[in-house]
C-alpha positions as CSV (number, residue, x, y, z in Angstrom):
1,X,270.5,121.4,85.7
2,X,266.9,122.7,86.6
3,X,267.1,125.2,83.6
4,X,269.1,126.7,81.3
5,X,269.2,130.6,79.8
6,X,271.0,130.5,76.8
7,X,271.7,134.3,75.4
8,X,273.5,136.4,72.9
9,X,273.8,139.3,75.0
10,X,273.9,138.5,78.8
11,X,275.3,141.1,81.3
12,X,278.2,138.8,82.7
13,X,281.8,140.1,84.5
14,X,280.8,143.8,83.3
15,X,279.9,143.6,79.7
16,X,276.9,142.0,77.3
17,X,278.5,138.8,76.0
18,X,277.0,135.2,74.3
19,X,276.4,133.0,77.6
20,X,275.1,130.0,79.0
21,X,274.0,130.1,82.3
22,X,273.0,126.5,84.2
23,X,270.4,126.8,86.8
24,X,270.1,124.3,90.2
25,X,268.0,124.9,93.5
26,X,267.4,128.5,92.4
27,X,270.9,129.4,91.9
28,X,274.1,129.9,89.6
29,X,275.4,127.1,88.6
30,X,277.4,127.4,85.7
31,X,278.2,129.8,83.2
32,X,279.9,129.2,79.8
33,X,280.8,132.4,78.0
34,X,280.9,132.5,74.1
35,X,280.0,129.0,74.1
36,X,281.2,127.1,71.0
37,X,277.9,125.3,69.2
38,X,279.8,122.1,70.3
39,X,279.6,123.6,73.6
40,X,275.7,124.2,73.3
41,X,274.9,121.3,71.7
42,X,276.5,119.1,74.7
43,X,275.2,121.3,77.4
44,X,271.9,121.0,75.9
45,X,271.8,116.9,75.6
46,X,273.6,116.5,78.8
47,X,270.5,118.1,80.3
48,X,268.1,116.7,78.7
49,X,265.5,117.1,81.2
50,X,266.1,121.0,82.3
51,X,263.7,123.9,80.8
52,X,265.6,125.5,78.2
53,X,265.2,129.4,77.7
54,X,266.7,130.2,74.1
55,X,266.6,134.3,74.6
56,X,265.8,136.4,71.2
57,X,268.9,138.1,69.9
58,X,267.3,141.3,70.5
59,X,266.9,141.1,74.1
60,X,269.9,141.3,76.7
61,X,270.0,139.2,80.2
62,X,270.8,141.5,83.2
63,X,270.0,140.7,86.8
64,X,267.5,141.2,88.8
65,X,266.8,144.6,89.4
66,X,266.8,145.8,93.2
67,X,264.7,148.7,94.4
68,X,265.6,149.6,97.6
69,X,263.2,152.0,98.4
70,X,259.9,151.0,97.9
71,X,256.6,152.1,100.1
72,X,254.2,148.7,100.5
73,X,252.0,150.7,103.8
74,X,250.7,147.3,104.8
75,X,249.3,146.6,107.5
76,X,247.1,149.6,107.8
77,X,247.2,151.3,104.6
78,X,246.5,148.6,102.3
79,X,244.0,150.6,100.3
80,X,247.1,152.9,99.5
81,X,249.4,149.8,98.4
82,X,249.8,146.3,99.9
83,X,252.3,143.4,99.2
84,X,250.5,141.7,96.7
85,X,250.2,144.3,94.0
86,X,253.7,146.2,95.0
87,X,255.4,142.9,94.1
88,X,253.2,142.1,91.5
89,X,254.2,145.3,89.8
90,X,257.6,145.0,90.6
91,X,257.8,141.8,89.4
92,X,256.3,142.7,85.8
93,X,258.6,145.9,85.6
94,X,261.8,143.1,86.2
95,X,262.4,143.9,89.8
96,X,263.0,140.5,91.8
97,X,263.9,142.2,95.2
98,X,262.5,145.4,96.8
99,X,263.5,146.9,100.3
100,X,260.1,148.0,102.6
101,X,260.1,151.1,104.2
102,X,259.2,151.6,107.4
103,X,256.2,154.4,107.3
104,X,253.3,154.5,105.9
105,X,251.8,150.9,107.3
106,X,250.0,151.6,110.4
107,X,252.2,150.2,112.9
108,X,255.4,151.7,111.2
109,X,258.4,149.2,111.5
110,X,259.9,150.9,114.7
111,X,259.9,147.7,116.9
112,X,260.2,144.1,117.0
113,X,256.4,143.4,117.6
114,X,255.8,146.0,114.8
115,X,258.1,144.1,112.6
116,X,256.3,141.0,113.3
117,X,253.4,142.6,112.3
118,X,254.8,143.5,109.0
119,X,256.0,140.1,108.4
120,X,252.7,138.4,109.2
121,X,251.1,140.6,106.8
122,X,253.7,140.0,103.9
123,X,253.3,136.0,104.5
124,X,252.7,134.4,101.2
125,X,251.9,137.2,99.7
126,X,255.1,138.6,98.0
127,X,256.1,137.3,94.1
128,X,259.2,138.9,94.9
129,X,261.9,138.9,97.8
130,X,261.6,141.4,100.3
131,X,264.0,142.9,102.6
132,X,262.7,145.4,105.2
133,X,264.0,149.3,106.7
134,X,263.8,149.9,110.3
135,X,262.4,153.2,111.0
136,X,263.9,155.8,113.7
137,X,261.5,158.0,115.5
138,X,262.1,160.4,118.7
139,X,261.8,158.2,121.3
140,X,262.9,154.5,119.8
141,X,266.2,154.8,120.5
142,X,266.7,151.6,122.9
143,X,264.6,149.7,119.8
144,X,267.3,150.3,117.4
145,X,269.7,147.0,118.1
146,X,266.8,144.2,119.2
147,X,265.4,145.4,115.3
148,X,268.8,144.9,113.7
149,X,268.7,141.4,115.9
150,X,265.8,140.7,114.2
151,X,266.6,141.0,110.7
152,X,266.5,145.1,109.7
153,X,269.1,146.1,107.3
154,X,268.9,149.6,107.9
155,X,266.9,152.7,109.2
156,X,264.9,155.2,107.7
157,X,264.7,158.5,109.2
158,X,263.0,162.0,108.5
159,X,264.5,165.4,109.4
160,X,261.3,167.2,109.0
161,X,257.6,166.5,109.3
162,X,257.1,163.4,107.5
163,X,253.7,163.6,106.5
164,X,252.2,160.6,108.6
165,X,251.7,160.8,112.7
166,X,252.9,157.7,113.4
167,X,256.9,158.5,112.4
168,X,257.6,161.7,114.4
169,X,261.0,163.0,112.3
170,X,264.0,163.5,114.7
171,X,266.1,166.4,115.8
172,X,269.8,166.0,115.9
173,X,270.7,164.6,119.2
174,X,267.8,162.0,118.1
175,X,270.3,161.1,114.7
176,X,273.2,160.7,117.2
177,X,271.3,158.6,119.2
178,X,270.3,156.3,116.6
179,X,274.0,156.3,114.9
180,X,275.1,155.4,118.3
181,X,273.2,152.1,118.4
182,X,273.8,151.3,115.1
183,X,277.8,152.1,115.3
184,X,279.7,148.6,115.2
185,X,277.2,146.5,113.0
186,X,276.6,146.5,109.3
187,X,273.4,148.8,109.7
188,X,273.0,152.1,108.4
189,X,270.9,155.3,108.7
190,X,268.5,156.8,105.5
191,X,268.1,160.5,105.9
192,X,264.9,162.0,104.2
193,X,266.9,164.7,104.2
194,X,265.3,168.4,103.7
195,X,265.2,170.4,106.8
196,X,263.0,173.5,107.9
197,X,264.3,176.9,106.8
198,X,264.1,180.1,109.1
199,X,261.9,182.8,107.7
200,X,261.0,180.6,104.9
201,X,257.0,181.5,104.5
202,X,254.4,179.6,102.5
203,X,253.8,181.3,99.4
204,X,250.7,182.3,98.4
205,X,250.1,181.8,95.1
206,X,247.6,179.5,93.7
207,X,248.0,175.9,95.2
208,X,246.8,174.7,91.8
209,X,250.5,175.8,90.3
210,X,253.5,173.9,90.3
211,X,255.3,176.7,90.9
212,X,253.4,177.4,94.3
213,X,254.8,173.7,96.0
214,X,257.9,174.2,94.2
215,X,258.5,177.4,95.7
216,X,257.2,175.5,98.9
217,X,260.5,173.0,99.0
218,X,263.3,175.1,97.8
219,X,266.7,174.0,97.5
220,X,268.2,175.4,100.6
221,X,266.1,172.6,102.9
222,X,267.8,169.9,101.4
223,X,271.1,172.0,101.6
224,X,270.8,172.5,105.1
225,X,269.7,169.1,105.8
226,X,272.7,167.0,103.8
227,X,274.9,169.8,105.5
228,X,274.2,167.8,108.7
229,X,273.9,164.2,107.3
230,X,277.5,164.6,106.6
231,X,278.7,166.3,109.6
232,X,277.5,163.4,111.8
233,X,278.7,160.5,109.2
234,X,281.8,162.3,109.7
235,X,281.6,162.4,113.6
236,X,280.2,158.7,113.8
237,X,281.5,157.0,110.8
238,X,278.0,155.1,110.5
239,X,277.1,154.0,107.1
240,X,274.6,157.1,106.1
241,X,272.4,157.0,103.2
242,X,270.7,160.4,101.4
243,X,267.3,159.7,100.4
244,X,266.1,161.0,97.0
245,X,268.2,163.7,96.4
246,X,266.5,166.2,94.0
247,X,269.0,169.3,94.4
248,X,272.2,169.7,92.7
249,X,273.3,172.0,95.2
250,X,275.0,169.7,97.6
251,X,276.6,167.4,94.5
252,X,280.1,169.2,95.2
253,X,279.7,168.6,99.3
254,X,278.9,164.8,98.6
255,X,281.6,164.3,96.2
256,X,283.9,165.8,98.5
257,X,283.0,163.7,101.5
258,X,282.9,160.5,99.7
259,X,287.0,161.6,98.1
260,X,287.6,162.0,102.1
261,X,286.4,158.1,102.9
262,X,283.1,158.9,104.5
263,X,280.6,156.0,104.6
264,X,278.2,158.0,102.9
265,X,276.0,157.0,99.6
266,X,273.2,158.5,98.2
267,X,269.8,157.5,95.4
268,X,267.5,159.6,93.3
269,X,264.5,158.8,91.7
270,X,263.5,157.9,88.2
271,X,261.3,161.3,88.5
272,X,264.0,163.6,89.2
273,X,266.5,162.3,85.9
274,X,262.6,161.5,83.7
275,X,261.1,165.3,84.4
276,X,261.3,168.5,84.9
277,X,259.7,171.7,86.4
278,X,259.3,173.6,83.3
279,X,257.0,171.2,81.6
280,X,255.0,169.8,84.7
281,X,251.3,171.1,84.4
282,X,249.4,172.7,86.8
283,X,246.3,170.6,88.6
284,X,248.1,167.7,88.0
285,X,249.3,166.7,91.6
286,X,250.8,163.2,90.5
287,X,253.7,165.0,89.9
288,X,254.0,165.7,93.7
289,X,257.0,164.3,95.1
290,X,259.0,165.5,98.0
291,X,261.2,167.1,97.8
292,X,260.4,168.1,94.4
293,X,260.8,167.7,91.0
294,X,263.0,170.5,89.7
295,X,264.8,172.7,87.0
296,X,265.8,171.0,83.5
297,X,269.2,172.6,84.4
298,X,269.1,170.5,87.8
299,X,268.0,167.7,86.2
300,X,271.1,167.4,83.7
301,X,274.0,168.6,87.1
302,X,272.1,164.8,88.2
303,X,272.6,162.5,85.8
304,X,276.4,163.7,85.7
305,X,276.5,163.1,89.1
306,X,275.3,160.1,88.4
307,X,277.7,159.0,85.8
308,X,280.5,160.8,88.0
309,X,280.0,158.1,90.9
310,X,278.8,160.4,93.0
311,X,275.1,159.7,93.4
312,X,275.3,155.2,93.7
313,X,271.7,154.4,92.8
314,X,268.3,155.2,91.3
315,X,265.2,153.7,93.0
316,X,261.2,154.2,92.3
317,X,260.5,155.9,95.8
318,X,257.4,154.1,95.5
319,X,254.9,156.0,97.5
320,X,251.0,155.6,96.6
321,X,248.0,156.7,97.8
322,X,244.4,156.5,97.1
323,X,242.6,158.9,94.1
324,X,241.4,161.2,97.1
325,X,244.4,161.8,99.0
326,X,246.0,162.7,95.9
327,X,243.7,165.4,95.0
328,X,243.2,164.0,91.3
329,X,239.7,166.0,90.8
330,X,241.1,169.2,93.3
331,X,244.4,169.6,91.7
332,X,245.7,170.9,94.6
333,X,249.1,170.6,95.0
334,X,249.5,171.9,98.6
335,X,247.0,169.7,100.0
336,X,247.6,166.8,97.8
337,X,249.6,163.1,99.5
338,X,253.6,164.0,98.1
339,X,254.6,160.9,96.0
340,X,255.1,158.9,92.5
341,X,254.1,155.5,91.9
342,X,256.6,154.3,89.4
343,X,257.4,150.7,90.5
344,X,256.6,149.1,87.5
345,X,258.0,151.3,84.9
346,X,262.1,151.7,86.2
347,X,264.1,150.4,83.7
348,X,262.2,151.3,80.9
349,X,262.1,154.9,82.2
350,X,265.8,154.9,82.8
351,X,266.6,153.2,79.6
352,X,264.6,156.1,78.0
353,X,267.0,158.8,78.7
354,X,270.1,156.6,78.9
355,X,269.3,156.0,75.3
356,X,269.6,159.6,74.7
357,X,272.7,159.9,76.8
358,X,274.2,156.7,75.3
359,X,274.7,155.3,78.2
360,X,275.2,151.3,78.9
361,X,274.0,148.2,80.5
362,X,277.4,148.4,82.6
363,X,276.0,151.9,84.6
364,X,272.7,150.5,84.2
365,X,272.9,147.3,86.3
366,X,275.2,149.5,88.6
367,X,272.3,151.9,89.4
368,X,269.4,149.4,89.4
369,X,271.1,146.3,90.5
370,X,274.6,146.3,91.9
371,X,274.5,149.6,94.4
372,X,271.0,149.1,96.1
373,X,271.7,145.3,96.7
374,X,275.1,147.0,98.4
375,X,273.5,149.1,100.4
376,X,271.2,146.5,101.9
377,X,272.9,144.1,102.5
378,X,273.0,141.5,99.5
379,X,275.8,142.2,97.5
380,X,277.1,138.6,98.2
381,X,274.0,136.8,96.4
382,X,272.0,139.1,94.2
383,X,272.2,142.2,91.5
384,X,275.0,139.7,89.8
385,X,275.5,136.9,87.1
386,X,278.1,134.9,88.5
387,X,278.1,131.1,89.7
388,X,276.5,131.1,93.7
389,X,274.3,133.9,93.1
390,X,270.5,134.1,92.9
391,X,269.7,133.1,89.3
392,X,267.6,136.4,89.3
393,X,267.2,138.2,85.7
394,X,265.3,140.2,83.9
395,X,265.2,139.6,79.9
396,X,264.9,143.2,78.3
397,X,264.2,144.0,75.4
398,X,265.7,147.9,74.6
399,X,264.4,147.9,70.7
400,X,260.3,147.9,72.0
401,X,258.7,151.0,73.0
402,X,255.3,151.3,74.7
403,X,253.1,153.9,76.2
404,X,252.2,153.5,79.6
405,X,248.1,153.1,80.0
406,X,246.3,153.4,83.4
407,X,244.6,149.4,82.1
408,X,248.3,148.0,82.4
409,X,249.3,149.4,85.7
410,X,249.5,146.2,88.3
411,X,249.9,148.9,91.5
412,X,247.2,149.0,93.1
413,X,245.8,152.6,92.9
414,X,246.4,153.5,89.4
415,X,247.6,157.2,89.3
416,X,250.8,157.6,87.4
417,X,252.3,160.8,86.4
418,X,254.0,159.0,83.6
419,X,250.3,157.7,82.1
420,X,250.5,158.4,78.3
421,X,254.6,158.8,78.2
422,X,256.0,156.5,75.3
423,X,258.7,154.6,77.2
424,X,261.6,152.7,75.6
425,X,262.6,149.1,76.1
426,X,260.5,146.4,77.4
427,X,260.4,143.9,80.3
428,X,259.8,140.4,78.6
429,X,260.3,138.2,81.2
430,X,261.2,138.3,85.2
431,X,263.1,135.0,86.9
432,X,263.8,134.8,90.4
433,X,265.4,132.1,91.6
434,X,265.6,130.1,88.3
435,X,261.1,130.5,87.6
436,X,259.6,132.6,85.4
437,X,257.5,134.7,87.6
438,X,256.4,137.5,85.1
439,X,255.8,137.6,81.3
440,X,254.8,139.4,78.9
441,X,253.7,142.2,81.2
442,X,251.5,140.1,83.4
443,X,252.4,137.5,86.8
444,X,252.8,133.9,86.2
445,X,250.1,133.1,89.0
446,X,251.0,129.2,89.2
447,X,254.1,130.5,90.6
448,X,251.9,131.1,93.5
449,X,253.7,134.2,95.6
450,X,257.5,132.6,95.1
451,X,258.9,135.5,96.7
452,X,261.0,135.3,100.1
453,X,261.1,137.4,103.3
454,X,264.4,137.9,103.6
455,X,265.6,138.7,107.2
456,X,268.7,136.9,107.6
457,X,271.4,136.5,104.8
């Protein structure tokens, strides 16, 4: 063996259980479960020359988190966020494989040359693995199959003005199109999905208050909006993915198309289970998202949801900006970019209010690791402990607390709206493919950007 994890709690065939795991060429080799100290004691001398990792009793082994929806902008936004630091802080928060969305980087990933682009720029620069989005505008429609040629796992989508003027958002007949090109391979379609209302008017409060955007982005938009997702997943029966879904509303509607077979899945955000509306201050626009952060009451219909199977995944929604964009001296909340960095912080944040819930590594590794490696296509080789898989883990520690402080942030621009929130559990260590790549809250730098580009699996 190249290495050797030896743990009292690792996350193996559902459940935290004593384990050795071998390691060889980056993957899973062996795993000996409740080992005897005869056991141990042979492993160890028979491998004399592998890298032992003896994990602390208090920590548990879990794989490597996946965060399928992660904003990098780069090329053309790299003062907002660029592939260095977005793995970097992935990598230190225990996430060894993120998926790139397509806007935001100036080309946006909406054709092969674009794509290129996007992997050029990513060369050597990723401590992570990578997997990249596709993105579906009005008038790419005939770019849709060379991209999945080329190595997209998926599209992304908007429904409504998405904030950037390079991805125009798409009518319906647009959505068809796209599901139509996609229909017979193993792609699928992400739906920002809020939709305009009729009659709905600004209001005109003070843009300063929460209350103002929330008002802005009520509930019925992203009614309306999954209302139509679902109608065409049931016309196309194309894989069909709800993007950070903020309202309970439409919880009932999902659960019933997913009881009637639908290809349809769904993600919210460590922001929508973490906060809520009541106690968000005014002036303080990292708190806008979109859609937005809502009701405590909303907030609690989620995380049932979540335990109920009916929302699959949480992801970061990863979406910086620079200081100005964000309005941080204005406070305007109206003007302000709409988005939370949070890459770094996902576990912990989760653990936080799982801890409250008493809820387990088993939905844990489900909603960080298991689902979003599903949905993009590497089920078959990450988000697991088994022999053949990617000896990616992430060694937690769930008895450490810490408070997040703007010096410790590893994204580039530093804006946070959880800066000063006391988190629980800590990241001790990342491993992708067998090396230590993050300790200790910081990047092992002689690993020297270890992460792949994955566009073929």
């Amino acid at each position: 063996m190249d290495s050797i994890i030896i743990g009292s709690s690792v996350f193996v065939e559902g459940k935290l259980q004593p384990a050795i795991i071998g390691i060889k060429d980056g993957k899973i080799a062996f795993i000996e479960i409740n080992p005897s100290p005869s056991i141990k004691g042979d492993l160890v001398s028979r491998n004399a020359d592998a890298r032992i990792t003896e994990v602390p009793n208090e920590c548990v082994v879990l794989p490597g988190l996946v965060d399928s929806h992660v904003h990098v902008n780069d090329p053309g936004r790299a003062d907002w966020e660029g592939f260095d630091s977005a793995t970097a802080a992935a990598a230190v928060g225990g996430v060894t494989t993120i998926a790139d969305m397509p806007l935001n980087s100036i080309p946006p990933t909406t054709t092969v040359p674009n794509l290129q682009m996007k992997l050029d720029t990513a060369n050597e620069k990723c401590w992570i693995d990578v997997r990249f989005i596709g993105g579906v505008v009005h008038d790419n429609a005939e770019d849709i199959k060379p991209l999945i040629d080329a190595g997209v796992c998926g599209f992304k989508c908007f429904l409504i003005n998405s904030g950037v003027a390079e991805f125009t958002h798409v009518n319906e007949e647009q959505a068809r199109l796209a599901l139509s090109k996609i229909q017979g391979s193993d792609g699928f379609l992400m739906y920002h999905a809020e939709l305009e209302m009729d009659h709905h008017d600004q209001p005109k409060e003070d843009p300063k208050l929460y209350n103002t955007f929330l008002k802005s982005r009520p509930k019925e938009m992203e009614d309306k909006a999954i209302d139509l997702v679902i109608r065409m997943c049931r016309d196309t029966n194309v894989k069909s993915h709800i993007v950070h879904l903020s309202s309970a509303h439409p919880i009932e509607q999902i659960k019933q198309a997913k009881l009637e077979g639908l290809p349809l899945t769904v993600e919210t955000c460590y922001h929508y289970l973490f906060f809520d509306a009541e106690t968000i201050p005014d002036a303080k626009p990292q708190f806008k998202c979109c859609p937005p952060i809502r009701e405590n009451y909303n907030r609690e219909i989620l995380w049932q949801a979540l335990q109920d199977d009916v929302i699959d995944m949480v992801v970061s929604d990863h979406s910086p900006c620079t200081a100005n964009l964000k309005q941080v001296n204005g406070g305007d909340y109206m003007e302000s970019w709409g988005g939370i960095s949070s890459l770094q912080y996902g576990i912990s944040i989760l653990y936080t209010e799982c801890r409250k819930r008493s809820i387990g590594f088993d939905k844990i590794v489900k909603w960080l690791s298991e689902s979003p490696a599903k949905l993009i296509g590497l089920s078959h080789k990450k988000a697991k402990i088994a022999v053949g898989y990617d000896a990616d883990f992430v060694i937690f520690n769930p008895n450490k607390s810490f408070v997040v402080t703007n010096e410790d942030i590893k994204f580039k621009n530093k804006l946070t709206a959880y800066e000063g929130r006391e988190l629980q559990g800590v990241v001790e260590k990342t491993i992708l493919r067998g090396e230590v790549i993050a300790e200790n809250g910081n990047i092992v730098t002689s690993m020297n950007h270890f992460g792949n580009l994955i566009t073929k699996v």
